[in-house]
N, C-alpha and C positions, 0 to 999 in steps of 0.2 A: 279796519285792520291797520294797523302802526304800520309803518313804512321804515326796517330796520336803517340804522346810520349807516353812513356812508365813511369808511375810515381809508386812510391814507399810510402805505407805507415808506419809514422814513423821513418825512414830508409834509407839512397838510397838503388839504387839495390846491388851495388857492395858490400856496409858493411851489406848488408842482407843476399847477397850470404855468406859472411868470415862467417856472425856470424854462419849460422844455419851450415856453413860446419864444422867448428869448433867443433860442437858440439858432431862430431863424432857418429850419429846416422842414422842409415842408414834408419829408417821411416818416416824421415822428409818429407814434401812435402808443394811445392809450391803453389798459385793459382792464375791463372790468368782471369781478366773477364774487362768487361767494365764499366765504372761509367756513372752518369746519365747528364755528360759531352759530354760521349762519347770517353774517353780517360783510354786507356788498363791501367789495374792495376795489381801488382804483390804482394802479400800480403801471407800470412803461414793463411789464413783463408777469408772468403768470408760472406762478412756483410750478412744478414736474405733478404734483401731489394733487393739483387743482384743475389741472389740464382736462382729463377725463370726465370731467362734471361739466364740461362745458366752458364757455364765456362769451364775452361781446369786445370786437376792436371798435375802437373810436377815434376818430381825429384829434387833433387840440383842439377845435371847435366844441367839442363834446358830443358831435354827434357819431350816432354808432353807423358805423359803413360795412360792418359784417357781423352776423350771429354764427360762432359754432356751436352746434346743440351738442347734449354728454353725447358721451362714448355708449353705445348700445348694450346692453348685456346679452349672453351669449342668445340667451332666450328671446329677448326682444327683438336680435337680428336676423334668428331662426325666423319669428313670426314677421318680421319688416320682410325678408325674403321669399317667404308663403305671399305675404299678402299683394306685392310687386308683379310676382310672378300668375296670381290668379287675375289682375288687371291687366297685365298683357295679352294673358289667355281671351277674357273677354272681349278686349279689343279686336283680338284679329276673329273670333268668331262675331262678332257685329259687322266687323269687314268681310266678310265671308258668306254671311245670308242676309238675306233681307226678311224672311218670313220663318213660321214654323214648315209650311208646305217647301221652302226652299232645302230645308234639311230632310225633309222625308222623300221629295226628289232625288239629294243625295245619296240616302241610304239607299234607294232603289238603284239605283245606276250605279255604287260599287256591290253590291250584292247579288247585282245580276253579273258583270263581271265573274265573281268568286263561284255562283250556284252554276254559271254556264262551264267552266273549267273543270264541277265536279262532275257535271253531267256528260262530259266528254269521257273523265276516268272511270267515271260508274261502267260507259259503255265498253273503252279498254279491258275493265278487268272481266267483264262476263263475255268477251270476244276469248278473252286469255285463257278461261277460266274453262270454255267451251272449247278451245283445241287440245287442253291439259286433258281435259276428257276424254277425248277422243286418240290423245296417244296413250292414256293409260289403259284404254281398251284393247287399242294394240297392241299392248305388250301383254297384257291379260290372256288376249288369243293366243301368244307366241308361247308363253309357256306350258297355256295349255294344250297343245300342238308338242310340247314335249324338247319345243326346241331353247335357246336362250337366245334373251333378250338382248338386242345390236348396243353398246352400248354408245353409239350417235343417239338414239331414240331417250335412253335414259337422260343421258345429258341435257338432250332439248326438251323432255320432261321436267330439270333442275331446273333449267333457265327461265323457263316460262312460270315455273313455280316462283323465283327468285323475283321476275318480272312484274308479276300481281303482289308480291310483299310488299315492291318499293312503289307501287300505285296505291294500294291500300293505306300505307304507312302517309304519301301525300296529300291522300283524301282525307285522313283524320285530321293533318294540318290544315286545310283546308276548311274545314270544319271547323274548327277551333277558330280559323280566322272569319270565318260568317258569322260566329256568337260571338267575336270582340267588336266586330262592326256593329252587328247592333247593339250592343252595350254603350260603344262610342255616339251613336248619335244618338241612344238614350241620355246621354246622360248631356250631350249640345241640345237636345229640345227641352231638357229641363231648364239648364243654365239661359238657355237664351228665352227662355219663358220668365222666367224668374228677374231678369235684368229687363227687360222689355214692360213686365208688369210695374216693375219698383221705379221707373222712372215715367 
Protein backbone atom coordinates (compact mmCIF):
# COMPACT_ATOMS: atom_id res chain seq x y z
CA UNK A 1 0.00 0.00 0.00
CA UNK A 2 1.56 3.56 -1.23
CA UNK A 3 2.31 5.65 1.66
CA UNK A 4 0.28 9.00 0.71
CA UNK A 5 2.86 12.31 0.52
CA UNK A 6 3.35 14.23 3.16
CA UNK A 7 2.66 18.12 2.19
CA UNK A 8 3.45 21.24 3.95
CA UNK A 9 1.34 24.25 4.34
CA UNK A 10 2.93 27.46 3.33
CA UNK A 11 6.23 26.05 3.66
CA UNK A 12 8.06 22.67 2.72
CA UNK A 13 8.70 20.56 5.45
CA UNK A 14 12.40 20.98 5.67
CA UNK A 15 12.27 25.22 5.86
CA UNK A 16 9.44 24.60 8.43
CA UNK A 17 11.50 22.36 10.31
CA UNK A 18 14.82 25.22 10.18
CA UNK A 19 12.26 27.90 10.59
CA UNK A 20 10.53 26.81 13.89
CA UNK A 21 13.95 25.22 15.01
CA UNK A 22 15.58 28.34 14.68
CA UNK A 23 13.39 29.87 16.79
CA UNK A 24 14.95 28.45 19.69
CA UNK A 25 11.73 27.66 21.61
CA UNK A 26 11.36 24.73 23.12
CA UNK A 27 7.16 24.81 23.11
CA UNK A 28 6.97 24.85 19.73
CA UNK A 29 4.93 22.02 18.37
CA UNK A 30 4.07 20.40 15.20
CA UNK A 31 0.63 18.87 13.80
CA UNK A 32 -0.07 16.49 11.82
CA UNK A 33 -3.58 15.06 10.52
CA UNK A 34 -5.15 14.29 7.17
CA UNK A 35 -6.80 16.60 4.52
CA UNK A 36 -10.03 16.09 2.93
CA UNK A 37 -7.79 14.55 -0.04
CA UNK A 38 -6.67 12.17 2.12
CA UNK A 39 -3.02 13.29 2.20
CA UNK A 40 -1.01 13.68 5.75
CA UNK A 41 -0.37 17.25 6.57
CA UNK A 42 2.24 18.81 8.71
CA UNK A 43 1.23 22.40 9.79
CA UNK A 44 2.26 24.39 13.60
CA UNK A 45 -1.84 24.39 13.74
CA UNK A 46 -4.80 22.21 12.71
CA UNK A 47 -7.61 24.03 10.55
CA UNK A 48 -11.35 24.00 12.83
CA UNK A 49 -12.51 21.60 9.90
CA UNK A 50 -9.86 18.84 10.67
CA UNK A 51 -9.99 18.97 14.36
CA UNK A 52 -12.76 16.33 14.66
CA UNK A 53 -11.06 13.74 12.52
CA UNK A 54 -8.44 13.59 14.76
CA UNK A 55 -4.59 14.28 14.78
CA UNK A 56 -1.12 13.81 16.27
CA UNK A 57 1.18 16.66 18.29
CA UNK A 58 4.85 16.27 17.73
CA UNK A 59 7.87 18.06 18.85
CA UNK A 60 10.44 19.63 16.38
CA UNK A 61 12.13 16.40 16.80
CA UNK A 62 9.39 14.87 14.89
CA UNK A 63 8.55 12.78 17.34
CA UNK A 64 4.70 12.45 18.08
CA UNK A 65 4.27 13.08 22.14
CA UNK A 66 0.47 12.88 21.83
CA UNK A 67 -2.43 11.13 19.59
CA UNK A 68 -5.93 12.73 19.65
CA UNK A 69 -8.19 10.09 18.18
CA UNK A 70 -11.58 11.73 15.97
CA UNK A 71 -14.30 12.92 17.67
CA UNK A 72 -16.91 9.96 18.33
CA UNK A 73 -20.08 9.88 16.52
CA UNK A 74 -23.09 10.28 18.54
CA UNK A 75 -23.59 6.39 17.93
CA UNK A 76 -20.17 5.34 18.69
CA UNK A 77 -20.14 7.14 21.99
CA UNK A 78 -23.61 5.73 22.89
CA UNK A 79 -21.85 2.33 22.24
CA UNK A 80 -18.08 3.63 23.96
CA UNK A 81 -20.55 4.35 26.85
CA UNK A 82 -22.48 0.80 26.97
CA UNK A 83 -19.34 -0.75 26.54
CA UNK A 84 -17.34 1.21 29.59
CA UNK A 85 -20.11 0.95 31.70
CA UNK A 86 -20.72 -3.08 31.19
CA UNK A 87 -16.72 -3.38 32.18
CA UNK A 88 -17.11 -1.56 35.29
CA UNK A 89 -20.21 -3.69 36.00
CA UNK A 90 -18.00 -6.78 35.66
CA UNK A 91 -15.32 -5.64 37.60
CA UNK A 92 -17.11 -5.01 40.73
CA UNK A 93 -19.12 -8.20 40.26
CA UNK A 94 -15.61 -10.26 40.05
CA UNK A 95 -14.85 -8.00 43.08
CA UNK A 96 -17.76 -9.15 44.67
CA UNK A 97 -17.81 -13.22 44.33
CA UNK A 98 -15.36 -15.48 43.96
CA UNK A 99 -17.48 -18.43 42.94
CA UNK A 100 -21.03 -19.42 41.33
CA UNK A 101 -21.90 -20.81 44.88
CA UNK A 102 -20.78 -17.37 46.29
CA UNK A 103 -23.92 -15.74 44.33
CA UNK A 104 -26.31 -18.32 45.12
CA UNK A 105 -25.39 -17.79 48.98
CA UNK A 106 -26.31 -14.49 48.07
CA UNK A 107 -29.36 -14.91 46.72
CA UNK A 108 -30.34 -16.98 49.59
CA UNK A 109 -29.42 -14.62 52.44
CA UNK A 110 -31.33 -11.59 50.70
CA UNK A 111 -34.32 -13.65 49.86
CA UNK A 112 -34.57 -14.90 53.03
CA UNK A 113 -34.58 -11.49 54.36
CA UNK A 114 -37.58 -10.33 51.78
CA UNK A 115 -39.59 -14.12 52.31
CA UNK A 116 -39.12 -13.72 56.27
CA UNK A 117 -40.81 -10.06 56.13
CA UNK A 118 -43.58 -11.64 54.04
CA UNK A 119 -44.27 -14.23 56.34
CA UNK A 120 -44.67 -11.82 59.20
CA UNK A 121 -47.34 -9.92 57.01
CA UNK A 122 -48.98 -13.08 55.76
CA UNK A 123 -49.43 -13.70 59.55
CA UNK A 124 -50.68 -9.84 60.32
CA UNK A 125 -53.14 -9.86 57.80
CA UNK A 126 -55.01 -13.32 58.83
CA UNK A 127 -54.67 -11.92 62.66
CA UNK A 128 -56.59 -8.67 60.97
CA UNK A 129 -58.53 -10.48 58.89
CA UNK A 130 -59.66 -12.86 61.78
CA UNK A 131 -60.83 -9.93 64.23
CA UNK A 132 -62.63 -8.18 60.98
CA UNK A 133 -64.58 -11.32 61.41
CA UNK A 134 -65.29 -11.44 64.40
CA UNK A 135 -66.52 -7.59 64.68
CA UNK A 136 -68.59 -8.19 61.70
CA UNK A 137 -70.45 -10.89 63.55
CA UNK A 138 -71.08 -8.57 66.11
CA UNK A 139 -72.51 -6.18 64.45
CA UNK A 140 -74.51 -8.96 62.54
CA UNK A 141 -75.88 -9.88 66.02
CA UNK A 142 -76.79 -6.26 66.83
CA UNK A 143 -78.91 -5.79 64.20
CA UNK A 144 -80.42 -8.65 64.37
CA UNK A 145 -81.30 -8.07 67.92
CA UNK A 146 -83.08 -5.13 66.23
CA UNK A 147 -80.90 -2.81 67.65
CA UNK A 148 -78.14 -0.41 65.64
CA UNK A 149 -74.89 -0.86 65.15
CA UNK A 150 -72.35 1.52 67.82
CA UNK A 151 -70.78 3.37 65.47
CA UNK A 152 -66.94 2.88 67.52
CA UNK A 153 -67.50 -0.90 66.20
CA UNK A 154 -68.05 0.22 62.59
CA UNK A 155 -65.22 2.46 62.53
CA UNK A 156 -62.78 -0.19 64.00
CA UNK A 157 -64.32 -2.47 61.28
CA UNK A 158 -63.00 0.53 58.55
CA UNK A 159 -59.75 0.51 60.21
CA UNK A 160 -58.77 -2.80 60.28
CA UNK A 161 -60.23 -3.21 56.94
CA UNK A 162 -57.94 -0.12 55.82
CA UNK A 163 -55.11 -2.00 57.88
CA UNK A 164 -55.08 -5.32 55.79
CA UNK A 165 -55.14 -3.12 52.30
CA UNK A 166 -52.09 -1.41 53.22
CA UNK A 167 -50.40 -4.98 54.28
CA UNK A 168 -51.68 -6.67 51.30
CA UNK A 169 -50.69 -3.78 49.05
CA UNK A 170 -46.88 -4.16 50.88
CA UNK A 171 -46.93 -7.73 50.44
CA UNK A 172 -47.37 -7.56 46.59
CA UNK A 173 -44.41 -5.15 46.72
CA UNK A 174 -42.67 -7.37 48.44
CA UNK A 175 -43.36 -9.89 45.98
CA UNK A 176 -42.35 -8.02 43.17
CA UNK A 177 -39.04 -7.45 45.07
CA UNK A 178 -38.25 -11.39 45.65
CA UNK A 179 -38.84 -12.04 41.62
CA UNK A 180 -36.35 -8.85 40.78
CA UNK A 181 -33.88 -10.58 43.23
CA UNK A 182 -33.99 -13.52 41.52
CA UNK A 183 -33.74 -12.23 38.15
CA UNK A 184 -30.77 -10.18 39.58
CA UNK A 185 -28.66 -12.95 40.55
CA UNK A 186 -29.83 -14.77 37.52
CA UNK A 187 -28.63 -12.78 35.44
CA UNK A 188 -24.82 -12.24 37.97
CA UNK A 189 -24.61 -16.26 37.54
CA UNK A 190 -24.90 -15.92 34.07
CA UNK A 191 -22.57 -12.82 33.44
CA UNK A 192 -20.06 -14.22 35.98
CA UNK A 193 -20.23 -17.68 34.29
CA UNK A 194 -19.82 -16.27 30.99
CA UNK A 195 -16.54 -13.91 32.08
CA UNK A 196 -15.11 -16.71 34.19
CA UNK A 197 -15.38 -19.25 31.14
CA UNK A 198 -13.98 -16.67 28.33
CA UNK A 199 -10.92 -16.12 30.29
Amino acid sequence: MAIAPIKCFLVPAISLFCTLASAASGEQLLYRYTDEQGIMVLNEMVPPEYVAKGYEILNLSGRVIEVVPPQLSPEEFEAQRRQEAREEADRKLLKRYNSLADIESARKRKLAIVEQDMAIMHSNITSLTRQITQEETQAARTQRGGREVAPELLQRIADLQKEVAVLRERLKRRADEASSIGEEFDKAAARYAEITNRS
